[in-house]
C-alpha positions in Angstrom: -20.6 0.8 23.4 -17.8 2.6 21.8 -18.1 6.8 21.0 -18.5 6.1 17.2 -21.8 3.9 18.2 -23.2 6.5 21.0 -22.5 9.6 18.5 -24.3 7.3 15.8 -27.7 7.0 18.1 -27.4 10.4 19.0 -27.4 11.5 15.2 -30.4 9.3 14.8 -32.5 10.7 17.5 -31.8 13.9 16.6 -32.9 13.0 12.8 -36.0 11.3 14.0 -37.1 14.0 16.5 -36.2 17.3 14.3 -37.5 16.0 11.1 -41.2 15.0 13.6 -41.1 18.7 14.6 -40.1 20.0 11.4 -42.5 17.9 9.4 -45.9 18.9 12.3 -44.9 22.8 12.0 -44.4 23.2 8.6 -47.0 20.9 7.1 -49.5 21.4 10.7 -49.1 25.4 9.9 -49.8 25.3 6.3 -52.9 23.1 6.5 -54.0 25.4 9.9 -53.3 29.1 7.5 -55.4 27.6 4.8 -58.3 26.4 6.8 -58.8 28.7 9.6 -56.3 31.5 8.7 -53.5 31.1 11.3 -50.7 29.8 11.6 -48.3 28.3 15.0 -45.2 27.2 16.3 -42.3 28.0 14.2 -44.0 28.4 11.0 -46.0 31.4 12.5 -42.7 33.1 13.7 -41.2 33.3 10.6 -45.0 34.3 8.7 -44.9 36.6 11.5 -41.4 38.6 10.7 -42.7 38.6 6.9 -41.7 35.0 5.4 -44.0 33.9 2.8 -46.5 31.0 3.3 -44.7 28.6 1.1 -42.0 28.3 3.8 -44.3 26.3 5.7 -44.4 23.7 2.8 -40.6 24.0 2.8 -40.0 23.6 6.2 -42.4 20.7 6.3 -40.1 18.5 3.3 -36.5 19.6 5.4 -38.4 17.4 8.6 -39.9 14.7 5.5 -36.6 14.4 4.1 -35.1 14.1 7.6 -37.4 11.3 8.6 -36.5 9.5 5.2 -32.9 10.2 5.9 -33.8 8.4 9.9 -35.6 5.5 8.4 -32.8 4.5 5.7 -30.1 5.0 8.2 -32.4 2.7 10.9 -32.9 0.0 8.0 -29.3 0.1 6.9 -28.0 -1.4 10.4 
């Protein structure tokens, strides 16, 4: 497998996995502050140091968009 291959799967995993995590903590978080008043993970660090709760709605598109980004790049090979 040559370097441009193993740094091309690398990219992808990393897509795959941070837009997983970013997708759970921001959308997880906002759903969890609206029904129970609490937030976790990530998305309750940054409410915690004074962020606004629509962050958690922002973070959560960045890992959608990333997981769209995976997929095309996984259905383009």
């Amino acid at each position: 497998m040559s370097r441009s291959q193993t740094r091309n799967r690398t990219v992808d995993k990393a897509l795959w996995l941070a837009g997983a995590l970013f997708a759970v903590q921001g959308f997880g978080s906002a759903i969890t502050e609206a029904q129970w008043g609490t937030s976790f993970g990530v998305a309750g660090i940054l409410r915690a140091v004074g962020v606004p709760g629509w962050a958690d709605l922002v973070l959560g598109t960045v890992g959608a968009v990333f997981l769209l980004l995976a997929a095309y790049r996984a259905v383009r090979r």
